[in-house]
C-alpha positions as CSV (number, residue, x, y, z in Angstrom):
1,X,0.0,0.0,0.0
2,X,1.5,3.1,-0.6
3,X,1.6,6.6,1.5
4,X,-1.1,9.2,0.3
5,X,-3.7,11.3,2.3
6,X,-5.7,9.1,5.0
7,X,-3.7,6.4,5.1
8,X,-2.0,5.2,8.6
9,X,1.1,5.0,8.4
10,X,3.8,3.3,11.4
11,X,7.8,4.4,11.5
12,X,10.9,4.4,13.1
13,X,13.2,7.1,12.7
14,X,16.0,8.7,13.6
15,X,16.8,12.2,14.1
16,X,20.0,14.3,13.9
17,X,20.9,18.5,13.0
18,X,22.5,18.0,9.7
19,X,26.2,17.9,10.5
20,X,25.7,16.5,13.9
21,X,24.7,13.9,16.8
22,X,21.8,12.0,16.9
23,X,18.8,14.0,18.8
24,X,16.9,10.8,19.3
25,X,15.3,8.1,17.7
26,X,12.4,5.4,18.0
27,X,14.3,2.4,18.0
28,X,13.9,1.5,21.7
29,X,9.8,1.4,21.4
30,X,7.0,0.7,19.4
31,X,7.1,2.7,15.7
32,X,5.5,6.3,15.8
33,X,2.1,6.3,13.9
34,X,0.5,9.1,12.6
35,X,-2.1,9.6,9.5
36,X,-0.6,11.0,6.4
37,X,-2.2,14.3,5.5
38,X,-3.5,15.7,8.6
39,X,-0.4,18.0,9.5
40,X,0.7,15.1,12.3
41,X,4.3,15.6,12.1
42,X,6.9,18.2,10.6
43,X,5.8,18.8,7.3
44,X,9.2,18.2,5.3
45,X,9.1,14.6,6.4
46,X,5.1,14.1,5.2
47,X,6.3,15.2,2.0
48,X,9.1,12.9,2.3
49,X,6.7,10.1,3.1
50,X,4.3,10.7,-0.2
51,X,4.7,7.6,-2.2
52,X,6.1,5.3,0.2
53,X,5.3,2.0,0.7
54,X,6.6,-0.7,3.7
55,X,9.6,-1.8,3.5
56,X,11.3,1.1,2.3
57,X,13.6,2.9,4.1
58,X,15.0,6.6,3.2
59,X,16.9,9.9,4.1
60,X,15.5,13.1,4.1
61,X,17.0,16.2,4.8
62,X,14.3,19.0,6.4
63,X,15.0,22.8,6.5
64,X,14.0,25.0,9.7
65,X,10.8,26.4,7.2
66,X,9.2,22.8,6.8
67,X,10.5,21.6,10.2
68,X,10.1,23.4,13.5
69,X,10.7,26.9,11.8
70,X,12.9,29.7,11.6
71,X,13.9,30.9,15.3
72,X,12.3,34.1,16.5
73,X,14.2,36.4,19.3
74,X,10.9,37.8,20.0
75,X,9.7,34.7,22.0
76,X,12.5,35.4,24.3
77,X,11.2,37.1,27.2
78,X,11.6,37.7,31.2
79,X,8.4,36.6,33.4
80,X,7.5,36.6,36.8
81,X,8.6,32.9,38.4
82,X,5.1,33.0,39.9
83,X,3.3,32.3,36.2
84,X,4.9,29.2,36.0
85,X,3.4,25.9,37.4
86,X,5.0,23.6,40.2
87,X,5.5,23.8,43.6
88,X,8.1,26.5,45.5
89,X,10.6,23.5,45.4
90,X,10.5,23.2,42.1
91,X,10.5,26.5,40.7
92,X,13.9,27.2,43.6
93,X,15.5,24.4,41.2
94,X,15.4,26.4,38.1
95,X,18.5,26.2,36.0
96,X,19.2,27.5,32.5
97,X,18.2,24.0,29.5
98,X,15.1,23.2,31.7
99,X,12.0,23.1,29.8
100,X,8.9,24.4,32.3
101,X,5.0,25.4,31.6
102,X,3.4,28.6,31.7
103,X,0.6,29.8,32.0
104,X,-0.8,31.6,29.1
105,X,-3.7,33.5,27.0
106,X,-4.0,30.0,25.4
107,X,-3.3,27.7,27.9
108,X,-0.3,26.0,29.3
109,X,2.7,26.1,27.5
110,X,6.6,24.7,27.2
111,X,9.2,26.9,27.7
112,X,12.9,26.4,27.6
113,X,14.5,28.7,30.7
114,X,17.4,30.8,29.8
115,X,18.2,32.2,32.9
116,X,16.7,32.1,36.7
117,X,16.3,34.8,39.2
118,X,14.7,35.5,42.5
119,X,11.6,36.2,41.3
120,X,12.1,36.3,37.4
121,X,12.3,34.0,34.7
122,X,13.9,34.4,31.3
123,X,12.7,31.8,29.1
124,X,12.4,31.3,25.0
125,X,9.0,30.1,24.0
126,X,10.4,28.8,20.0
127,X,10.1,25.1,19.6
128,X,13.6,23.9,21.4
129,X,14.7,22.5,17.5
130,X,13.4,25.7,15.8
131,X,16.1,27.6,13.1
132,X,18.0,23.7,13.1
133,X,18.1,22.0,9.5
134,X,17.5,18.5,10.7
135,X,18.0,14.6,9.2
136,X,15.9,12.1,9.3
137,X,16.3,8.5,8.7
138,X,13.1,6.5,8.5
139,X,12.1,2.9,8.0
140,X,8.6,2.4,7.1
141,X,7.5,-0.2,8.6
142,X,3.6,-0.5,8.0
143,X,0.9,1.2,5.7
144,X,-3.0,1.0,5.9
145,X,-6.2,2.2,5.7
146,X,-7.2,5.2,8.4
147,X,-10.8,4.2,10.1
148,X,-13.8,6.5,9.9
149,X,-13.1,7.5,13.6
150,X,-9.3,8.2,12.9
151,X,-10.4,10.3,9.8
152,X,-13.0,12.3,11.7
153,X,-10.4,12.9,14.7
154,X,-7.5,13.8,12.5
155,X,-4.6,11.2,13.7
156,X,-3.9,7.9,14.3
157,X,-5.0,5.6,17.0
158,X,-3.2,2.8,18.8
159,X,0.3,1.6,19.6
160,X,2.0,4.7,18.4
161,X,-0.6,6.8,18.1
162,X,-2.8,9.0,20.0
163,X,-5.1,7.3,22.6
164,X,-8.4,8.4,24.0
């Protein structure tokens, strides 16, 4: 069966920046599922994954634009300590690298912390592989038909997948 829109599709990949170390891979689990077409992953590998079938395994090389995109200072910012969730222990642990949630207009979100205070944050909000031209290298292991349920919820269900 090969890769097109609605179809199920189950990997394992690894991930590197171009040039560099492995970031991580899916090796030591089940494969990653996701349905093709539905925006479920970085959009340089679901073009990558058009016309696939199992079985075949591939490189792909994916820019910052069709990955995690182009870094933006302006989601660097300072915030009061007290806006972030956790206890007083936790937030007295802070240390630059550590990713923590905030509270914001939209809900909870991840934050990488650049630098701790007192009683002030810094922390950049971009996507912690944003501005990176990364590598993937993917085995595709199985390809089938999406359900009516997974269609109508937009991803995959199951090992892998998204569960409800």
């Amino acid at each position: 069966m090969i890769i097109d829109k609605n179809k199920v599709v189950s990997f394992h990949y690894r991930l590197a920046e171009e040039g560099g170390k492995e970031i991580e891979n899916s090796y030591d689990g089940e494969p990653v599922l996701f349905l093709h077409g539905h925006k479920n992953i970085v959009t340089g590998l679901e073009k990558a994954m058009e016309g696939k079938q199992a079985g075949e395994q591939f490189s792909v090389t994916v820019p910052p634009s069709e990955g995690y995109g182009e870094r933006n200072e302006a989601n660097q910012q300072r915030i009061p300590i007290k806006h972030l969730h956790g206890d007083k222990k936790s937030k007295a642990k802070l240390r630059p690298g550590m990713v923590v949630s905030v509270e914001t207009e939209q809900g909870p979100r991840q934050v990488t912390v650049v630098k701790a205070g007192k009683f002030n944050v810094d922390v950049d909000s971009n996507h912690p592989l944003a501005g990176r031209t990364l590598v993937f290298d993917v085995e595709v292991v199985d390809v089938r038909e999406a359900t009516d349920e997974e269609k109508s919820h937009g991803h995959a269900h199951g090992v892998g997948g998204h569960q409800h």
